[in-house]
Backbone as CSV, one residue per row, in Angstrom:
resi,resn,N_x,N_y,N_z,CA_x,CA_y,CA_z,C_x,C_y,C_z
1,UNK,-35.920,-31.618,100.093,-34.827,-30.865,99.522,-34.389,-31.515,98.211
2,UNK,-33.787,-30.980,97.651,-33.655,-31.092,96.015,-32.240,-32.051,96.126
3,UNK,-31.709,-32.920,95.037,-30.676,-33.027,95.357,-30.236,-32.668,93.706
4,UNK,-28.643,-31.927,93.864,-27.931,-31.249,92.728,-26.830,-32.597,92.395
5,UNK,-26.981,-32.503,91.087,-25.931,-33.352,91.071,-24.521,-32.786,90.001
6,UNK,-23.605,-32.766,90.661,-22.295,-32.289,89.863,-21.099,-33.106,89.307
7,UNK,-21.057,-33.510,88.505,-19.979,-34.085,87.706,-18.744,-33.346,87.509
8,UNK,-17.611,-33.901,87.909,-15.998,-33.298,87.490,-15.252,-34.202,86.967
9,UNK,-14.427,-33.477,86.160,-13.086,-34.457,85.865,-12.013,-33.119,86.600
10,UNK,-11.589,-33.384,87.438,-10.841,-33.060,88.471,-9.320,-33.571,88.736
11,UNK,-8.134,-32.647,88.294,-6.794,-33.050,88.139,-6.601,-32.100,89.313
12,UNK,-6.323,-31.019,89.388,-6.080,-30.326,90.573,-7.157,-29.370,90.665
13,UNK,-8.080,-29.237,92.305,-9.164,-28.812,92.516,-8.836,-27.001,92.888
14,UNK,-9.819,-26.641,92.077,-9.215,-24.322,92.084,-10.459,-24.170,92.054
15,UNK,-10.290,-22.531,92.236,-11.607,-21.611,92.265,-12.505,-22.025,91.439
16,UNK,-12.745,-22.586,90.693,-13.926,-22.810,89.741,-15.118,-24.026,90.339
17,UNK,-13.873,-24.883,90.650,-15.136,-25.978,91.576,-15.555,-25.537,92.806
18,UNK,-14.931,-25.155,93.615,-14.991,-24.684,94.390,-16.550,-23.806,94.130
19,UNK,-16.444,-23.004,93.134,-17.763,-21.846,92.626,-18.631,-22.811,92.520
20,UNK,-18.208,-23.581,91.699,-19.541,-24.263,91.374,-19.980,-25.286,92.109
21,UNK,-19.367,-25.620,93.410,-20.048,-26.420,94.473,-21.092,-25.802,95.385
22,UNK,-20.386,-24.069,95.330,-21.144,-23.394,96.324,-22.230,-22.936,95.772
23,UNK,-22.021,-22.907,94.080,-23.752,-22.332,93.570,-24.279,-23.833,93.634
24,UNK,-24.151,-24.424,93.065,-24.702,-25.832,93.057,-25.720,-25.660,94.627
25,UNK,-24.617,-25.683,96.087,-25.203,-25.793,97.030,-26.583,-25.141,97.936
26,UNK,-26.518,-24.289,96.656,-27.560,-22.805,96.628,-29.069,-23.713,96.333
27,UNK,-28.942,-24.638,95.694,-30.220,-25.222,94.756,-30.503,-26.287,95.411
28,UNK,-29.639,-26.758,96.648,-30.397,-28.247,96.919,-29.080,-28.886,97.860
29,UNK,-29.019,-30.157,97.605,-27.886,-31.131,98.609,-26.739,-31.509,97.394
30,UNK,-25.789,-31.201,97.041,-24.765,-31.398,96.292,-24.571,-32.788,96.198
31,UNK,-24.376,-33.533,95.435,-23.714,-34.796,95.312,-22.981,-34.621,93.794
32,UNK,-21.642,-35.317,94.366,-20.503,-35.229,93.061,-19.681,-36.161,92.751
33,UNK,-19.985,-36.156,91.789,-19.627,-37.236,90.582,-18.296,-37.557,90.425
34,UNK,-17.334,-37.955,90.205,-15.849,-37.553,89.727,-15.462,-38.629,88.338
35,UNK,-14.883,-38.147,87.370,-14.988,-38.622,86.207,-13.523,-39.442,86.677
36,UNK,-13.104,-41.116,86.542,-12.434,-41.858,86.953,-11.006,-41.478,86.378
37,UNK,-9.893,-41.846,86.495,-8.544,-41.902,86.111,-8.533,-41.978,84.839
38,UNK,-9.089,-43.276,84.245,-9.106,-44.111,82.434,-9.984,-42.809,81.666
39,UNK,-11.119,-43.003,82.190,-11.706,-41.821,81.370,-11.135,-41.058,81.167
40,UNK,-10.634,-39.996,82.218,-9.932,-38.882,81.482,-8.879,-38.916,80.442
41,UNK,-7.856,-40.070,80.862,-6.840,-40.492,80.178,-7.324,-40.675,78.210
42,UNK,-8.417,-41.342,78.588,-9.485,-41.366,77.086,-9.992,-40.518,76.450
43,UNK,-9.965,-39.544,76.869,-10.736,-38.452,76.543,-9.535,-37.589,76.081
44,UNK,-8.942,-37.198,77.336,-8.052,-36.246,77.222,-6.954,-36.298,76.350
45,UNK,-6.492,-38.143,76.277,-5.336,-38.202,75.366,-4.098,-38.429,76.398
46,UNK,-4.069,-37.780,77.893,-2.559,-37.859,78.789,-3.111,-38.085,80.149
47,UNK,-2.422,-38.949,80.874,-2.986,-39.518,82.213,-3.181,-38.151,82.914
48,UNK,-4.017,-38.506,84.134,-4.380,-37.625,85.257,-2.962,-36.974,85.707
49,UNK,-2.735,-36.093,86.034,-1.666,-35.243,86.935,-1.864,-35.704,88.753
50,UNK,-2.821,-36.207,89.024,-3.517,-36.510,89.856,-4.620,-37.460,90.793
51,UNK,-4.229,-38.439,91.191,-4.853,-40.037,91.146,-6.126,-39.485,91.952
52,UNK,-7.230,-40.226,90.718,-8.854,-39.659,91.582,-9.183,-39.968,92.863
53,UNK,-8.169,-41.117,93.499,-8.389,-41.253,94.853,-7.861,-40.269,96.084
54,UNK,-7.354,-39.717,95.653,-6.274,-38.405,96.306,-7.396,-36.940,96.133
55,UNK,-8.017,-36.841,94.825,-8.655,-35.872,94.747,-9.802,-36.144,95.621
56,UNK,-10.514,-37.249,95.317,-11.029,-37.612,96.241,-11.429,-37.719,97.853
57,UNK,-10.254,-37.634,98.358,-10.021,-37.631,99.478,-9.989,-36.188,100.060
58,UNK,-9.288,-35.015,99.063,-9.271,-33.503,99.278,-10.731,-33.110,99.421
59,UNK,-11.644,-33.339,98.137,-13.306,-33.044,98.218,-13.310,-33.535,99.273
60,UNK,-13.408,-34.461,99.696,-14.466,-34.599,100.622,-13.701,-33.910,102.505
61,UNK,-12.273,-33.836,102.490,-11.883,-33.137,103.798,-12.553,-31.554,103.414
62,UNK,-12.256,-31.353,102.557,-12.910,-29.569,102.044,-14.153,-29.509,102.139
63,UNK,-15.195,-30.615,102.345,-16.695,-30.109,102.114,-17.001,-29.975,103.631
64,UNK,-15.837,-31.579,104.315,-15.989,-31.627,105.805,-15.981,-30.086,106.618
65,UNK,-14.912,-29.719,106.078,-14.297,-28.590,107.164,-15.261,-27.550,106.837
66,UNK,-16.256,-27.520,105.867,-17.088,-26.192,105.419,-18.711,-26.920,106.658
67,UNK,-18.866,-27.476,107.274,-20.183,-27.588,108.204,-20.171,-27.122,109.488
């Protein structure tokens, strides 16, 4: 089996990841990335709304409850 790999920067998780976990899951075994706290903060210019360990923790109860 293939494995997909998906990268997010993830402040609050909506329909879009969600989409794109389930097409992703279409092509192979999902594995996902999450772009860290600093990074975004670097990138973006304004801290996370949302500590990646928390989002973190949502992915992965949400992928749980989908088997």
């Amino acid at each position: 089996m293939k494995r997909i790999v998906v990268y997010m920067s993830v402040s609050l998780i909506h329909h879009g990841h969600v989409r794109l976990i389930k097409r992703a899951s279409e092509y192979g075994e999902v594995i996902i990335g999450l772009t860290t706290d600093d990074v975004i903060e670097l990138k973006k210019g304004y801290p996370q709304s949302c500590d990646t360990s928390i989002v973190k923790k949502c992915l992965k109860q949400w992928l749980l409850s989908k088997r």
